[in-house]
VEXVO-58108 format. One line per 5 residues: number of its first residue (from 0); their letters; for each residue x, y, z of C-alpha. Coordinates in nm, 2 decimals. Each point is the difference from the previous one (the first is absolute). Last residue first. Example, Ala and Ser with C-alpha at 12.3 -4.5 7.8 and 13.67 -1.06 7.14 Angstrom:
REM VEXVO-58108
1	SA	1.37,-0.11,0.71; -0.14,-0.34,0.07
This chain:
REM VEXVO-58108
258	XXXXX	-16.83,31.98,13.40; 0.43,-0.10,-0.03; 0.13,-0.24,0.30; 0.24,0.08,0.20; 0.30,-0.28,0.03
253	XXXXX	0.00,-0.21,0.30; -0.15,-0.30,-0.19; 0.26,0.01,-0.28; 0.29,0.05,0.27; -0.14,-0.28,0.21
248	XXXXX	0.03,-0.24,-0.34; 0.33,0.10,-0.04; 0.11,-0.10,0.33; -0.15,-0.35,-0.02; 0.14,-0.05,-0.32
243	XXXXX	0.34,0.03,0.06; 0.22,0.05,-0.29; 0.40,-0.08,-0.05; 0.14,0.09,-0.37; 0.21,-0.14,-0.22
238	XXXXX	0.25,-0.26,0.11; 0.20,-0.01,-0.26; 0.14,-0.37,-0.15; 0.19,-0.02,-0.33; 0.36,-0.02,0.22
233	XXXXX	-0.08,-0.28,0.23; 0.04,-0.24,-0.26; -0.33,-0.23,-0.07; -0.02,-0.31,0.18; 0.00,-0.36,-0.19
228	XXXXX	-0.34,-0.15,-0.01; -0.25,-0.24,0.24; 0.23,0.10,0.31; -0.02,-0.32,0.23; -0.23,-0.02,0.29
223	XXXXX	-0.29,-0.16,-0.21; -0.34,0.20,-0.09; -0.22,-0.28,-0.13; -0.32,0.27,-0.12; 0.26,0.28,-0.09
218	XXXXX	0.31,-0.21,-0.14; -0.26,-0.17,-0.20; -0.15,0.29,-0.12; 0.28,0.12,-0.13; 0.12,-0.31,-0.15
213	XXXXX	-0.28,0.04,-0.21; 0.03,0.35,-0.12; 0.28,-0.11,-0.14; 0.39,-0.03,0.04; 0.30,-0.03,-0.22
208	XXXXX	-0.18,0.20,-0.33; 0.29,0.30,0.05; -0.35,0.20,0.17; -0.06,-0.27,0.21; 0.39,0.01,0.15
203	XXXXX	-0.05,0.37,-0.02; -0.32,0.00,0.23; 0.13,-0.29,0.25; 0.35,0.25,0.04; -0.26,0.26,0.05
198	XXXXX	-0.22,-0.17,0.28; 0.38,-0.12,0.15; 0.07,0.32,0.02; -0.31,0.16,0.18; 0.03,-0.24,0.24
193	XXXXX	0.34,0.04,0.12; -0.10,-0.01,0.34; -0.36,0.01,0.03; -0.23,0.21,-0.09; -0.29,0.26,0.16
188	XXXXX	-0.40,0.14,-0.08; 0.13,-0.02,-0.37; 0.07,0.19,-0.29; 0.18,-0.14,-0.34; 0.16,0.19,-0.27
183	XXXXX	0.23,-0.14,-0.27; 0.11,0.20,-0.24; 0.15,-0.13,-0.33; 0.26,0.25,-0.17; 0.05,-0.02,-0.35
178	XXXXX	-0.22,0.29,-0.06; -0.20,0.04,0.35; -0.24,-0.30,-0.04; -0.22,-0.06,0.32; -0.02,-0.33,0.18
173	XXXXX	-0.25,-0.06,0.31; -0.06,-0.12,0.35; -0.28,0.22,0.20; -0.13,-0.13,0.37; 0.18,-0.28,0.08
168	XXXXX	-0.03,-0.14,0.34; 0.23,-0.15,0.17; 0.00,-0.41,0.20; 0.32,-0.11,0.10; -0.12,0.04,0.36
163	XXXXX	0.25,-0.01,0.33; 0.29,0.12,-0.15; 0.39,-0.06,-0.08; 0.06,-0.03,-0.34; 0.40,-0.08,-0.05
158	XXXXX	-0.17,-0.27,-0.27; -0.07,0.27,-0.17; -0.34,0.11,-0.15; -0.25,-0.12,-0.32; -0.06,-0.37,0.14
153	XXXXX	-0.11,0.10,0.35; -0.25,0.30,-0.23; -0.29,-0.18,0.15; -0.29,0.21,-0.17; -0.25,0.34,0.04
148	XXXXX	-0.10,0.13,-0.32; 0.24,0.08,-0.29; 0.27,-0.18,-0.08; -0.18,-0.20,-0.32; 0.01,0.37,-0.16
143	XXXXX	0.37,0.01,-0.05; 0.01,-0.31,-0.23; -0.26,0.21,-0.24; 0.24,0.24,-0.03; 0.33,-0.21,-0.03
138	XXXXX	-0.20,-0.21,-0.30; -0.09,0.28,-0.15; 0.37,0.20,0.05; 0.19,-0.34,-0.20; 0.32,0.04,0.05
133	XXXXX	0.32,0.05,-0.27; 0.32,-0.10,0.23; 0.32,0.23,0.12; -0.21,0.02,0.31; 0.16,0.35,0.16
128	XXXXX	-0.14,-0.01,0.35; -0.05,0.41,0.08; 0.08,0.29,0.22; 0.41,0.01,0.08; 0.07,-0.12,-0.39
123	XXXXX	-0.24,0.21,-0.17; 0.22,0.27,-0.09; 0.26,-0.19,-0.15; -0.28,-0.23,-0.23; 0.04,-0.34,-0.07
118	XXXXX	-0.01,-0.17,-0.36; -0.27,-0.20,-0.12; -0.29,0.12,0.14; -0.22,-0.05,0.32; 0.08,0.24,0.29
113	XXXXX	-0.23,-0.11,0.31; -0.13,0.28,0.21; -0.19,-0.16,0.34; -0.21,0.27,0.18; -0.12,-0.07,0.33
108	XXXXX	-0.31,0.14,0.18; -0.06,-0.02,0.40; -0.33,0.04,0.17; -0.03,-0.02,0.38; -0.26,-0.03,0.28
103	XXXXX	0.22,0.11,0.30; 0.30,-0.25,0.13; 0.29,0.14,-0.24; -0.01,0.36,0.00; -0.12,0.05,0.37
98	XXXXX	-0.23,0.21,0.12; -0.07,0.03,0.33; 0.14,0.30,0.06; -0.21,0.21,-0.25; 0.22,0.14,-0.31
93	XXXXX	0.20,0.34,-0.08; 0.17,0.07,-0.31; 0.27,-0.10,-0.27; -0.02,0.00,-0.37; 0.26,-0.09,-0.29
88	XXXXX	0.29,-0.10,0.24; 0.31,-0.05,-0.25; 0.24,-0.30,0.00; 0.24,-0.01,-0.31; 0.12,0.35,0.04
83	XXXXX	0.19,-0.11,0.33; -0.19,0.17,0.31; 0.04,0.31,0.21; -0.16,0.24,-0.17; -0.27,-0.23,-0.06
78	XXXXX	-0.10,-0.01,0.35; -0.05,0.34,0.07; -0.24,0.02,-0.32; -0.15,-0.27,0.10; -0.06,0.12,0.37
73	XXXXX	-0.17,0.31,-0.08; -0.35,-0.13,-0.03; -0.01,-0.09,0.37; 0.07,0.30,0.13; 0.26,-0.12,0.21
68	XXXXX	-0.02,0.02,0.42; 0.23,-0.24,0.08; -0.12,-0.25,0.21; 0.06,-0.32,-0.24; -0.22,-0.32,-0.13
63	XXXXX	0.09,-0.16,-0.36; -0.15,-0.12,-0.30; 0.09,-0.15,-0.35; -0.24,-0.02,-0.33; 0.16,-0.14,-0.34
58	XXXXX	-0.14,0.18,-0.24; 0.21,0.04,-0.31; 0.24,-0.33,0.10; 0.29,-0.18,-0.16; 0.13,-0.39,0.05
53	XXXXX	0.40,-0.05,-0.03; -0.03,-0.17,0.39; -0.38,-0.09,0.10; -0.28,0.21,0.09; -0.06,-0.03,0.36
48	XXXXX	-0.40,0.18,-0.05; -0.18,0.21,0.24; 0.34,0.19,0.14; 0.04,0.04,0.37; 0.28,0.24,0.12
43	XXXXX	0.13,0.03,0.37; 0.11,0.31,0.13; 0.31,0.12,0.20; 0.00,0.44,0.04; 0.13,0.23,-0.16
38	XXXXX	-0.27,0.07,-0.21; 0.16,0.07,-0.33; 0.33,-0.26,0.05; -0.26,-0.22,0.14; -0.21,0.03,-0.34
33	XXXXX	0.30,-0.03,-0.20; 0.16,-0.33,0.16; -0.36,-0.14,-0.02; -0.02,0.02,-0.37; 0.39,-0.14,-0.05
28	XXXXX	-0.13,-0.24,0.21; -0.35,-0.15,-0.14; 0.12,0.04,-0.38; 0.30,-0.25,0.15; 0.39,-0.03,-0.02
23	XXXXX	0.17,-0.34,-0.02; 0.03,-0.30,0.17; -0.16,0.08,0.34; -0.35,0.05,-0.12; -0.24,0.29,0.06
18	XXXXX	-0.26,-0.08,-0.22; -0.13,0.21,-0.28; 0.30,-0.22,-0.26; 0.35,-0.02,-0.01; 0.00,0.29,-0.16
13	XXXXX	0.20,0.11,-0.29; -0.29,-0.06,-0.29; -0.28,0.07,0.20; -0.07,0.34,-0.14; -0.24,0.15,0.20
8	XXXXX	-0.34,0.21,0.08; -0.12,0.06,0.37; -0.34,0.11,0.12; 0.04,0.07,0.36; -0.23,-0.01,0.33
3	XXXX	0.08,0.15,0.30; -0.13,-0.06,0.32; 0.02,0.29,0.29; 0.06,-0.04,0.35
C-alpha cells in the first residue's frame, strides 16, 4: 500500500468548499473523482485544512492510500489531465503511513487581500474585499501584531465552532502594501472556523477608525462566544501553503554535511 501526498492549488470560486457536502459540488470530490478514475480503484481523500465555500488555496495538502504501482511523481501530471482548469495538483509524491495531514505538527499560512479604493476593480472581484472606504494601514499593522502568541481566539471564530480548545497559536500576523492592495498574512500552529475572517473583518473595522487596539485586547483577554467583528467574504481568503515542521527539520538533519 502506498500513501500519497498532493500539493493542490484552486480557485474556490465554484466550489462549495474542500468538503464533500451534499448541496453543491466540492474541491474534495471532483479531486477524488480523478484520482479513482486514474487508479481504478475507491479511495478516500484527507485534506489538512476544510477551507470554506468561495475560499482559494496554493498549498492545500491532500492524501490518499492505493495499490497501484505509480511512480509517485507522475501522479500530478495524470491527475491534472483530468481536472477543470481551476483545480491543478502542483506536486505529488510518496509519504510514510502514519502520516496524516491534519493530526501531525502543522503550520498553515493565510493570505487575506483586501481592495481599498474608491471604485471596484473587474479583476479583483473573485480574490479581494473591495472596502469602498480610505483605511488607515498603521493602525491595521500594528492591530495584526496583538494576534500573535498563543490566546483564546472563542471571540475571533463562529459560533458553528465545534472543538475541544479555543486556544491557537499565532506565529506571524502582518500587513503588507501591494499598490492599493492590503495583504494580510497570518501563520498559525491551527484556526478555527472562520477565524481568519473575522481577524480581518476586526482589522478593517480598526483600520475605518470603528475598532482599536483596545477592543482587541479585550476580546483576547475576555474572549466571549460571540464574533467580536463582522466576517470577511470568503472570496479574499487563500490558503497558501501547508508546512510541517517536523518533517523539515529530519530533512535538514539527514542532509550530508560539507568538511
Amino acid at each position: 500500500m502506498h500513501r500519497i501526498r498532493l500539493t493542490v492549488a484552486y480557485d474556490g470560486t465554484d466550489y462549495c468548499g474542500w468538503q464533500v457536502q451534499p448541496n453543491g459540488i466540492s474541491v474534495q470530490k471532483t479531486l477524488q473523482n480523478a484520482i479513482e478514475d486514474l487508479v481504478r480503484e475507491p479511495v478516500a481523500l484527507t485534506g489538512a485544512s476544510r477551507t470554506d465555500s468561495g475560499v482559494h488555496a496554493l498549498g492545500q495538502v491532500a492524501v490518499f492510500d492505493t495499490d497501484r504501482e505509480i511512480p509517485p511523481a507522475k501522479y500530478a501530471m495524470a491527475l491534472n489531465q483530468r481536472l477543470p482548469g481551476d483545480i491543478v495538483v502542483q506536486k505529488s509524491e510518496e509519504v510514510a503511513q502514519d502520516f496524516h495531514p491534519r493530526y501531525t505538527n502543522v503550520r498553515k499560512t493565510y493570505e487575506y487581500r483586501i481592495l481599498g479604493r474608491r471604485m471596484p476593480l473587474p479583476a479583483e472581484r473573485r480574490y479581494s474585499w473591495f472596502v469602498p472606504a480610505a483605511l488607515d494601514f498603521d493602525a491595521m499593522a500594528r492591530a495584526a501584531r496583538l494576534f500573535e502568541g498563543e490566546h483564546d481566539f472563542r471571540s475571533f471564530c463562529s459560533q458553528k465552532t465545534d472543538v475541544r480548545s479555543t486556544v491557537r497559536t499565532i506565529y506571524r500576523s502582518e500587513l503588507v502594501r501591494d499598490g492599493e492592495i492590503i495583504l494580510y498574512r497570518v501563520s498559525g500552529s491551527g484556526f478555527l472556523y472562520n477565524m481568519v475572517r473575522i481577524l480581518t473583518g476586526m482589522l478593517v473595522m480598526v483600520g475605518r477608525g470603528r475598532r482599536n487596539a483596545a477592543d482587541i485586547m479585550k476580546a483576547l483577554e475576555d474572549p466571549r462566544p460571540q464574533a467580536a467583528a463582522p466576517v470577511a467574504p470568503a472570496c479574499g481568503l487563500t490558503l497558501v501553503s501547508v508546512e510541517y515542521p517536523d518533517e523539515e527539520k529530519n530533512n535538514k538533519e539527514s542532509e550530508p554535511k560539507n568538511n
